[in-house]
C-alpha positions in Angstrom: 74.7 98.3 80.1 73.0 94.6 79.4 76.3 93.5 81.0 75.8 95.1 84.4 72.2 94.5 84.1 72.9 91.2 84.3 75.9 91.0 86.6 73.5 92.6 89.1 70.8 90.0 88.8 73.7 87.4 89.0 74.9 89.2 93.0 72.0 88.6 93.8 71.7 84.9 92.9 75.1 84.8 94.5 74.0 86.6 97.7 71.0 84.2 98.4 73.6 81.1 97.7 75.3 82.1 100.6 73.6 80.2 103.3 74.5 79.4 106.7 75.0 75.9 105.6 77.6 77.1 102.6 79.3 79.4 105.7 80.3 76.6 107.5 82.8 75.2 105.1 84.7 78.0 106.2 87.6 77.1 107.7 88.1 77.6 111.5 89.6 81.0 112.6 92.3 81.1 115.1 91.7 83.8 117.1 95.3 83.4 119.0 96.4 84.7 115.6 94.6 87.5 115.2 96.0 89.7 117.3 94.6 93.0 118.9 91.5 94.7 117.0 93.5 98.1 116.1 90.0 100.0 116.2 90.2 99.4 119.8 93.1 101.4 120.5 91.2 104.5 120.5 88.5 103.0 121.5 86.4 105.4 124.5 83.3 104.3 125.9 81.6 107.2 127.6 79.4 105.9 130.5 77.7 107.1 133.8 77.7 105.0 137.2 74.3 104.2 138.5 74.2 103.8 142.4 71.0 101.9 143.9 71.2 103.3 147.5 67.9 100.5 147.7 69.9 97.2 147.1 73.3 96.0 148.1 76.2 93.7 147.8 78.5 92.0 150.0 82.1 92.7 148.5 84.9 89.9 149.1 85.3 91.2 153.0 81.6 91.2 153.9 81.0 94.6 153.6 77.6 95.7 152.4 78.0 98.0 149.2 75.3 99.9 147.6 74.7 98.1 144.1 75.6 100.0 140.8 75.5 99.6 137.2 77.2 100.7 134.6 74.9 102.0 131.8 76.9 103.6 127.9 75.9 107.5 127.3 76.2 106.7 123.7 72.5 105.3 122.2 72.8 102.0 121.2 70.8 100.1 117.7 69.8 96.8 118.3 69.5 94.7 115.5 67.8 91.2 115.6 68.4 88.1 113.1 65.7 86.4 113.2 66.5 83.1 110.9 66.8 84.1 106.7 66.8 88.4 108.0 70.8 88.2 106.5 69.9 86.5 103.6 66.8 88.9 102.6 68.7 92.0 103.8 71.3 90.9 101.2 69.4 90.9 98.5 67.8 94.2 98.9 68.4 96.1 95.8 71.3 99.1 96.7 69.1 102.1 97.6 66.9 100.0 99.2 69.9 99.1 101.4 71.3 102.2 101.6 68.0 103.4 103.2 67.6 100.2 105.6 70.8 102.1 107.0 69.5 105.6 107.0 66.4 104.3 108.9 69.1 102.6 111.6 70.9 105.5 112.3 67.6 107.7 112.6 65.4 105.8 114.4 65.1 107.5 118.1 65.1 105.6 121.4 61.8 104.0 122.3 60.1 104.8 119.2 58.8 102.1 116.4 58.4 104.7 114.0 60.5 106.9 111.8 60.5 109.8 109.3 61.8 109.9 106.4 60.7 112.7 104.4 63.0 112.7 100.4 64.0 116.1 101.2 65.7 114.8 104.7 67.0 111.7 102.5 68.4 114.1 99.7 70.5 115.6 101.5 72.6 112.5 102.3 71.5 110.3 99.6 74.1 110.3 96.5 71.2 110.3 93.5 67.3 110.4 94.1 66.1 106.4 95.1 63.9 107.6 98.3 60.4 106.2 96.2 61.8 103.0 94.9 64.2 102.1 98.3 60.7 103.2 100.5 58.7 101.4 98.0 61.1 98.0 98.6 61.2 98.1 102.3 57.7 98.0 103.1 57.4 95.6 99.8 59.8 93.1 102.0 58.3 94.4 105.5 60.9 96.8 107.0 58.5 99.5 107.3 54.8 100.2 106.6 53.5 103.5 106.2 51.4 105.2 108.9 48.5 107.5 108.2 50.9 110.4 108.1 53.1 111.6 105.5 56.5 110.3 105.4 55.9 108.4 108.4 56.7 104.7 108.5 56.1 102.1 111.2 59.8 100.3 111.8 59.4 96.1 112.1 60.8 95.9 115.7 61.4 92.1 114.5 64.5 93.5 112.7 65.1 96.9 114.6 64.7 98.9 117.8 66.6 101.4 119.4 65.8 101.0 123.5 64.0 97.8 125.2 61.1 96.0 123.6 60.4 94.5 126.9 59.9 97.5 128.2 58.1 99.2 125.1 55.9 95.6 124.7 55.5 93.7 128.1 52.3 92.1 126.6 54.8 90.4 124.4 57.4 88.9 126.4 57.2 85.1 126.2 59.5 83.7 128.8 61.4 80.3 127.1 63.8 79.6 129.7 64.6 80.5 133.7 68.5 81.0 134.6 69.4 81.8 138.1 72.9 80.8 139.1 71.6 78.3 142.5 70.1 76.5 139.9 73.0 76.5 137.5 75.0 75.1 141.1 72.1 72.8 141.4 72.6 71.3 137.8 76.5 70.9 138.4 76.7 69.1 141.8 73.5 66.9 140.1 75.9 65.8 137.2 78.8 65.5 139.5 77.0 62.7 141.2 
């Protein structure tokens, strides 16, 4: 039992070793070798057409189209990587892990909240960790409890299931400005 005590505490020394910096020594992959990803032979991505009878498009003969989008049925989870998030989400212990997970998979579009009550997290979990793992993630700021039970707020740093620009328009900072005349701009410049 000391053994895998201590074999434990070692992973994790191992885990945090494992920096960017070390990755790079990797060699280079070939991705002419690789082949087609197998997964994406059954691969079915269910989506719905969005027509905007408001704006158009001028197709390759000049006729004016009404401009579409298309937009995935299935709900998407973003995850952000803000610099050290792999490195710290590696090291959380396994339950605490395990429910990082659980809270990815549950969170609901537009929310920054989630609940996870240990009956819900019982029923999935494969021994009882809800305590220690909830106890973890808000220790390393994953989630904070609210005022109500079983309630935590979800770090939309690391997590959100929708659009933060649309849930937090007060905290859009704008770093850079892309339009494609000014990308044609910048090329005939460094042509000359």
């Amino acid at each position: 039992m000391k053994e895998n005590v201590e074999n434990l505490e070692n992973s994790g020394n191992f885990v945090s070793n494992l920096t960017e910096e070390n990755m790079r020594k990797l060699p280079e992959i070939d991705e002419s070798k690789l082949g087609i990803n197998p997964f994406v032979n059954q691969l079915v991505i269910e989506c719905t057409k969005r027509l905007d009878p408001e704006a158009y498009v001028i197709d390759d003969e000049g006729v004016s189209l009404p401009a579409s989008s298309v937009i995935e049925k299935t709900k998407p989870l973003k995850l952000y990587r803000p610099k050290g998030s792999k490195e710290a989400a590696l090291n959380l212990s396994a339950g605490a892990l395990r429910m990082f997970v659980y809270i990815q998979y549950t969170l609901k579009t537009g929310n920054d909240y989630v609940m996870v009550s240990p009956e819900q997290y019982a029923k999935v979990a494969t021994r009882n960790v809800y305590k220690k793992a909830i106890e973890e993630l808000h220790r390393y700021s994953y989630i904070q409890p609210t005022v109500q039970k079983h309630v935590y707020w979800v770090n939309p740093n690391l997590m959100f299931v929708g659009s933060r620009i649309n849930k937090w328009p007060e905290k859009v900072v704008v770093k850079n400005t892309w339009s494609p005349n000014k990308k044609d701009e910048q090329e005939s410049i460094e042509k000359l």
